[in-house]
ZAMARGU-4260 file (C-alpha; in steps of 0.2 Angstrom, whole numbers, plus 5000, padded with zeros to 4 digits):
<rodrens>
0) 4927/4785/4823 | 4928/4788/4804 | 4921/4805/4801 | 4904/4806/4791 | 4909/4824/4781
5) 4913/4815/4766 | 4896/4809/4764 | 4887/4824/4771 | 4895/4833/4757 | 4890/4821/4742
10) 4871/4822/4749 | 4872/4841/4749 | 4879/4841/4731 | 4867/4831/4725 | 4851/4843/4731
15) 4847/4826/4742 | 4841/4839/4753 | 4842/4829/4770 | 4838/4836/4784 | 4853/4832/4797
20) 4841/4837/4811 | 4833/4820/4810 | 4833/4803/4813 | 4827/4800/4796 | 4844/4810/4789
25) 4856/4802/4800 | 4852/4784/4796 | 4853/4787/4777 | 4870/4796/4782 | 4877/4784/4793
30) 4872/4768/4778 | 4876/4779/4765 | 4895/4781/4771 | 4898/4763/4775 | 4890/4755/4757
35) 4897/4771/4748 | 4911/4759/4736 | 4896/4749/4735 | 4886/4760/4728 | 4899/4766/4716
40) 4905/4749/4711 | 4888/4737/4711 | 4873/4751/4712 | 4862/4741/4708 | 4866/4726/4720
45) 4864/4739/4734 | 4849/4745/4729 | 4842/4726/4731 | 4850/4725/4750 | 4842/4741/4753
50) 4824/4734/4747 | 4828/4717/4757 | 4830/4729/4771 | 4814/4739/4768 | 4804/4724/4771
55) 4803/4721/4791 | 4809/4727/4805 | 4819/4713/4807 | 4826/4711/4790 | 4832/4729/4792
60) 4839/4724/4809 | 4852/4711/4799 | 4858/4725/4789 | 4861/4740/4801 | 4877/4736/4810
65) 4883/4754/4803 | 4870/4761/4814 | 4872/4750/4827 | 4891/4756/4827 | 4887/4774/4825
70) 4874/4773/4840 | 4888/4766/4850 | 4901/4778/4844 | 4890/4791/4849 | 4883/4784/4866
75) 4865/4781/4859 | 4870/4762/4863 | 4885/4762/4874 | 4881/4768/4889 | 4882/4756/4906
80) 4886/4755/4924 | 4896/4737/4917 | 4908/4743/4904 | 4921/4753/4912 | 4937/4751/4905
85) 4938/4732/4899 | 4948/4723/4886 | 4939/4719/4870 | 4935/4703/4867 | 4935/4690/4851
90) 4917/4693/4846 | 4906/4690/4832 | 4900/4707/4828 | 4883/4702/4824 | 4876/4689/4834
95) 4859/4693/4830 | 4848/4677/4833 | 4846/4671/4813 | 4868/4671/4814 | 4867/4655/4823
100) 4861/4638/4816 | 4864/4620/4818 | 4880/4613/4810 | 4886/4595/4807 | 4905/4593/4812
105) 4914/4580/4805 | 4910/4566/4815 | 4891/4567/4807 | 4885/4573/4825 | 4874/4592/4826
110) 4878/4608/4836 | 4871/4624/4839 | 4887/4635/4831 | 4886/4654/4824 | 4887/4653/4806
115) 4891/4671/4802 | 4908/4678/4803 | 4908/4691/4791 | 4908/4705/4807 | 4919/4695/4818
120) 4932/4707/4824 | 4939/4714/4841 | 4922/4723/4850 | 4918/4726/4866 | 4911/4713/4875
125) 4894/4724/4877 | 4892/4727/4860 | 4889/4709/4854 | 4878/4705/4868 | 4867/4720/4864
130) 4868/4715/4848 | 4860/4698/4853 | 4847/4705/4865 | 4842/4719/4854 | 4841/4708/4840
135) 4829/4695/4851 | 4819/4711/4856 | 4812/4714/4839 | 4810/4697/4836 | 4799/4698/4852
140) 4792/4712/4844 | 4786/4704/4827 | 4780/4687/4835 | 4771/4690/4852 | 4766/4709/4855
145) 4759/4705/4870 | 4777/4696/4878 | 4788/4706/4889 | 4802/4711/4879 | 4814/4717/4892
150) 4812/4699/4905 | 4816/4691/4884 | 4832/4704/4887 | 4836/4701/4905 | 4836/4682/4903
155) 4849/4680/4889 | 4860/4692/4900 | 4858/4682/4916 | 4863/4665/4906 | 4878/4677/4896
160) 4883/4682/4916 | 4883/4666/4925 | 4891/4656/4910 | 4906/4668/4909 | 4908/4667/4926
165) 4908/4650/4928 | 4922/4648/4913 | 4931/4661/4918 | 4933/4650/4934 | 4937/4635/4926
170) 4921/4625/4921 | 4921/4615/4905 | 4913/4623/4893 | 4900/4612/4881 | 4894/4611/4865
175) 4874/4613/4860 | 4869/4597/4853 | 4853/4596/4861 | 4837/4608/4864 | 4843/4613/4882
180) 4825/4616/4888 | 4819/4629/4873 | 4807/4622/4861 | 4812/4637/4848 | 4829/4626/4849
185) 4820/4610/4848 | 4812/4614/4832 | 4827/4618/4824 | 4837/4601/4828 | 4823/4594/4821
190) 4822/4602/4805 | 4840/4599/4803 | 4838/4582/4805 | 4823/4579/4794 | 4832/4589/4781
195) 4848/4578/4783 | 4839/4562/4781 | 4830/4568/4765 | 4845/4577/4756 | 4830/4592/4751
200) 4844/4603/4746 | 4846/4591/4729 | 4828/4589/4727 | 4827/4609/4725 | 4840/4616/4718
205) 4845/4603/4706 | 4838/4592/4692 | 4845/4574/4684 | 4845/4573/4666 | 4849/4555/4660
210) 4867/4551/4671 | 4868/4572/4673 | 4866/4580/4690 | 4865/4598/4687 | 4859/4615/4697
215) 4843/4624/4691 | 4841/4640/4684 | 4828/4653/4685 | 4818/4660/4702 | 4822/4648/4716
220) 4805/4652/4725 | 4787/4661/4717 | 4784/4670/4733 | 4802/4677/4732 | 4808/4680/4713
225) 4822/4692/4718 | 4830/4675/4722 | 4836/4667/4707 | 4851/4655/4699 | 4860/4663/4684
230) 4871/4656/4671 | 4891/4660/4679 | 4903/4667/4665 | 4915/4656/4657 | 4930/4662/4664
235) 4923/4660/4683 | 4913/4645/4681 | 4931/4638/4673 | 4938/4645/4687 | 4929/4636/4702
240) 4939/4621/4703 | 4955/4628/4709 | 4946/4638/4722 | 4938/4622/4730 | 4953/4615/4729
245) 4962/4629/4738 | 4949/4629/4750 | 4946/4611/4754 | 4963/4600/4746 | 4963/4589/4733
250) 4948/4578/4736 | 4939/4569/4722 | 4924/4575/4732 | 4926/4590/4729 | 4926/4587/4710
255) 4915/4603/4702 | 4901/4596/4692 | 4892/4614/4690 | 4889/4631/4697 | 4880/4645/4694
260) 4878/4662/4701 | 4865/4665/4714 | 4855/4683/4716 | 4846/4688/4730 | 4850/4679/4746
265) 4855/4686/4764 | 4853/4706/4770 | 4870/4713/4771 | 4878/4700/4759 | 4865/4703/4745
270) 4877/4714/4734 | 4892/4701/4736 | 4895/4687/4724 | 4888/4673/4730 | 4890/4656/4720
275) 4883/4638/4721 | 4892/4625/4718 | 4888/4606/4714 | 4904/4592/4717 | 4903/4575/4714
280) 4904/4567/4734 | 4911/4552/4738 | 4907/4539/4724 | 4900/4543/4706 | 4882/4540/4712
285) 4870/4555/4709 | 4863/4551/4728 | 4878/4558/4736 | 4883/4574/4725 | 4883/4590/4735
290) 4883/4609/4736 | 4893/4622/4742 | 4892/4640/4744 | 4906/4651/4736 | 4904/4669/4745
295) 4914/4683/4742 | 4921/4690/4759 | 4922/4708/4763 | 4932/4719/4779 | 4924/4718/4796
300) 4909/4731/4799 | 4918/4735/4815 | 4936/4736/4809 | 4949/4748/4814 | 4942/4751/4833
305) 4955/4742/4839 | 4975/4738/4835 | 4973/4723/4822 | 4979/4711/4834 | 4969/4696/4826
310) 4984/4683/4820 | 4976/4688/4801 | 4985/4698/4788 | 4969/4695/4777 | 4951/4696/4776
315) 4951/4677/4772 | 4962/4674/4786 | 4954/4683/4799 | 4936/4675/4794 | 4946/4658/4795
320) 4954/4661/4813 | 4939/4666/4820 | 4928/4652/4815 | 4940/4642/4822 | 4942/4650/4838
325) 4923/4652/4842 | 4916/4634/4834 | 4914/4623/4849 | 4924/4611/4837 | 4935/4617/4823
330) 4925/4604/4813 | 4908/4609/4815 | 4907/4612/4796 | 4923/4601/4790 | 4918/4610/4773
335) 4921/4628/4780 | 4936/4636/4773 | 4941/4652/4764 | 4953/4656/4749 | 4956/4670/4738
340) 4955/4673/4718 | 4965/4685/4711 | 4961/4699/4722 | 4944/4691/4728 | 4943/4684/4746
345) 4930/4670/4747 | 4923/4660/4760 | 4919/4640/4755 | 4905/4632/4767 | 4892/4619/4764
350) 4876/4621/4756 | 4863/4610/4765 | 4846/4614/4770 | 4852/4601/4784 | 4863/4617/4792
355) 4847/4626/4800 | 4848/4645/4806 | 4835/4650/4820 | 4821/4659/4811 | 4813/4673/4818
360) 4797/4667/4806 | 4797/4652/4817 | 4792/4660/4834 | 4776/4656/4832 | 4760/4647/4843
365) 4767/4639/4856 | 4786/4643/4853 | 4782/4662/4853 | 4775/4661/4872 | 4784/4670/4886
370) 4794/4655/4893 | 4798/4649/4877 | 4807/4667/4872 | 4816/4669/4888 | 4822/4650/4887
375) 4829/4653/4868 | 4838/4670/4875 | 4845/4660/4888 | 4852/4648/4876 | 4859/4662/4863
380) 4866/4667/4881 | 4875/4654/4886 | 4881/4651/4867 | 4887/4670/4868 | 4897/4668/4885
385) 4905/4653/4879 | 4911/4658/4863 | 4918/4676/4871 | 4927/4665/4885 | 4940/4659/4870
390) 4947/4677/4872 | 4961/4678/4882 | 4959/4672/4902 | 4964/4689/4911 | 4949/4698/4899
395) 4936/4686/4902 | 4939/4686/4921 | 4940/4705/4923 | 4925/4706/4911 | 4917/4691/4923
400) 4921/4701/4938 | 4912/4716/4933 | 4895/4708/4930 | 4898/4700/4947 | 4897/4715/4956
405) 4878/4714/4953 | 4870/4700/4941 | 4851/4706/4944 | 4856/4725/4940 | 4867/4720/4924
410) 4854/4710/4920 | 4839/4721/4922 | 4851/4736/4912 | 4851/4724/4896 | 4833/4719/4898
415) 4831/4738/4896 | 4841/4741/4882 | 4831/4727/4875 | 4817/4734/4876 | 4822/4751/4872
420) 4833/4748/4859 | 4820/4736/4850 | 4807/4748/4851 | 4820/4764/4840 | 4825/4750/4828
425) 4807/4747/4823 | 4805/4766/4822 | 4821/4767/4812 | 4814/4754/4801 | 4798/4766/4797
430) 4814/4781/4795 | 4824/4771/4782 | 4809/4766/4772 | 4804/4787/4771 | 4823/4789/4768
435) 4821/4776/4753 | 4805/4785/4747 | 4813/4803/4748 | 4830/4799/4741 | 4829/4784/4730
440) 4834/4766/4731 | 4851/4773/4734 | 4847/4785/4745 | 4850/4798/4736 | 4869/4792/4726
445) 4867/4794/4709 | 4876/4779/4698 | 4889/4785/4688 | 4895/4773/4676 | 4916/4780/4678
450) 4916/4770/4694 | 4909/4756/4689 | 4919/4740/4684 | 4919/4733/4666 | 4924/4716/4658
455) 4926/4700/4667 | 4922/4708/4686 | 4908/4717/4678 | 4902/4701/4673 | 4904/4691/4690
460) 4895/4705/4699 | 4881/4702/4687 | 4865/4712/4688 | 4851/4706/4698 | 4835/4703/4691
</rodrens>
């Protein structure tokens, strides 16, 4: 575990004055260390995660992996009768339920895919199904008080149990392309093919002037102006081409028409450079011009707990090989790649409002009942177990064993942590938002302007608005 000292010692030197008694101190701590080059290099791009994260329970859920970390380092969130000594597996990190979404693979057909590698590393098999059923526990939480969060729990670990059993003893895994039973899944294969049909993703975000496609600029949304389009700077807007191209191959679809810098967008991505970027498509018709997203890649939340044994000497390649190995379908976004300029790792996907994550804000009337919840957290299970069998064969059977020894009790040990650990993550959402109003939107760094970048990186970060 990296040790905390460094940043207990910047607070005490800057008369933060937090007590380490609490659980109020120890989550600005524990965030404070992991965004710590952050906050030295793009202050005030942290300061806008941290006010994403201040907004719900859920919002702050997507961004407290370094808590979810520490609490398992130090037992909070680790402790079981069904971990034992088990091999890590080739997780996700953070399979919360808005990390997954319907994709279109190459062949034009949907599937229910993750669609958030930024965390994927080597964890322990336990950890990213917590991190699901903890994650469906708040969402519980914030659309139904009255459900019962840990049966919401103990069916997304049933469906994680039986699936990885039944691959690990040689049963065809299948891709999600229909709603399995779950109207929360329904809805969004629906959406996603509404959207699809319509193209909505040109109608919104760009304009035609005469024979001109081009992106908008300015807030993307009244009820949410933190999210905006900027103008890029000349030397990265110049500079997009070659990364498409590095990404994707020389295509004439993939032709750079326009781009622009885009503020305000995900939880823990909010301080990266994130970029839109219009291409030509197919023919020279406006109709089929399309977007991409342009995001700047960072190192795994959970690095370093295990020997790097992923076949990645890179960020970019490690993002790339687990995409590949936990898509049904290497495919299911033929426009997902990654690429690196100068010393920046990207990640290149498509940009379509057709390509729709699961949306806690969706759980709602009859979608938020009790059946509905535990069939969507027996899907998210069932997706979970399927992607964790594509670790290697002895792993997933020794893990398979293990939960064989007793389904209903591993099952009802989730359900608990569920419910319990949805319960402190609401109470640590109320803990970070006093740590924000004690410290400051940095909780409690201090910018200095010596470590901050100048010139052309300075102007890429940009400054949020």
């Amino acid at each position: 575990m990296k040790s905390l000292l460094p940043t207990v010692l910047l607070l005490l030197l800057l008369g933060c004055g937090v007590p380490a008694s609490t659980r109020d101190g120890e989550i600005a701590r524990v965030l404070s260390h992991a965004n710590e080059l952050t906050a030295r290099t793009r202050p005030a791009l942290l300061a806008g995660q941290y006010d994403r994260m201040a907004t719900t329970p859920f919002e702050f859920y997507r961004g407290d992996v370094p808590i979810f970390r520490h609490d398992w380092e130090t037992g909070r969130n680790s402790a079981s009768a069904f971990l034992g000594d088990l091999p890590p597996v080739w997780g996700l990190g953070d399979p919360h339920p808005e990390n997954f979404a319907v994709l279109y693979a190459g062949d034009g057909t949907p599937g229910l895919e993750p669609n958030d590698f930024d965390s994927a590393d080597r964890v322990p098999y336990l950890f990213d199904l917590r991190r699901l059923v903890c994650g469906l526990g708040v969402g519980v939480r914030l659309s139904n008080s009255a459900a019962d969060v840990a049966a919401v729990g103990q069916a997304g670990a049933r469906s994680y149990a039986t699936t990885l059993s039944a691959l690990a003893n040689g049963t065809d895994a299948h891709r999600i392309v229909t709603d399995e039973g779950s109207a929360i899944v329904a809805d969004v294969f629906r959406r996603a093919a509404r959207d699809r049909a319509s193209r909505s993703e040109l109608s919104s975000l760009t304009v035609v002037t005469g024979t001109q496609r081009t992106l908008i600029r300015g807030v993307l949304d009244p009820a949410d102006p933190s999210q905006t389009f900027a103008d890029l700077p000349g030397f990265a807007r110049d500079g997009l081409q070659a990364v498409v191209t590095q990404a994707l191959g020389r295509d004439p679809r993939f032709t750079v028409l326009d781009a622009v810098r885009e503020f305000g967008s995900g939880v823990a991505s909010w301080p990266k450079v994130r970029m839109i970027v219009l291409v030509r498509g197919p023919t020279d018709a406006l109709d089929d011009d399309a977007l991409l997203e342009v995001k700047e890649l960072g190192e795994s939340g959970l690095a370093g707990w295990y020997a790097p044994e992923l076949p990645a000497l890179d960020t970019p390649a490690r993002v790339l090989a687990a995409l590949r190995r936990l898509w049904f379908r290497p495919d299911a976004d033929p426009n997902w790649s990654t690429a690196v300029w100068g010393d920046l790792p990207l990640q290149v996907r498509t940009e379509a409002d057709s390509n729709k994550n699961l949306r806690i804000s969706r759980w709602t009337g009859a979608r938020a009942t009790q059946a509905e919840l535990e069939n969507a957290a027996t899907v998210l299970g069932e997706l979970l177990a399927r992607m964790h069998s594509r670790s290697e064969h002895a792993t997933v059977v020794a893990i398979a064993a293990t939960l064989n020894r007793d389904v209903d009790a591993f099952a009802s040990e989730q359900g608990a942590f569920a419910d319990a650990c949805s319960t402190s993550t609401i109470d640590d959402f109320a803990a970070f938002g006093r740590d924000l109003t004690t410290l400051g939107p940095l909780l409690g760094y201090q910018p200095d302007s010596t470590t901050q970048p100048a010139g052309p990186i300075a102007a890429l970060f940009g400054t949020p608005p």
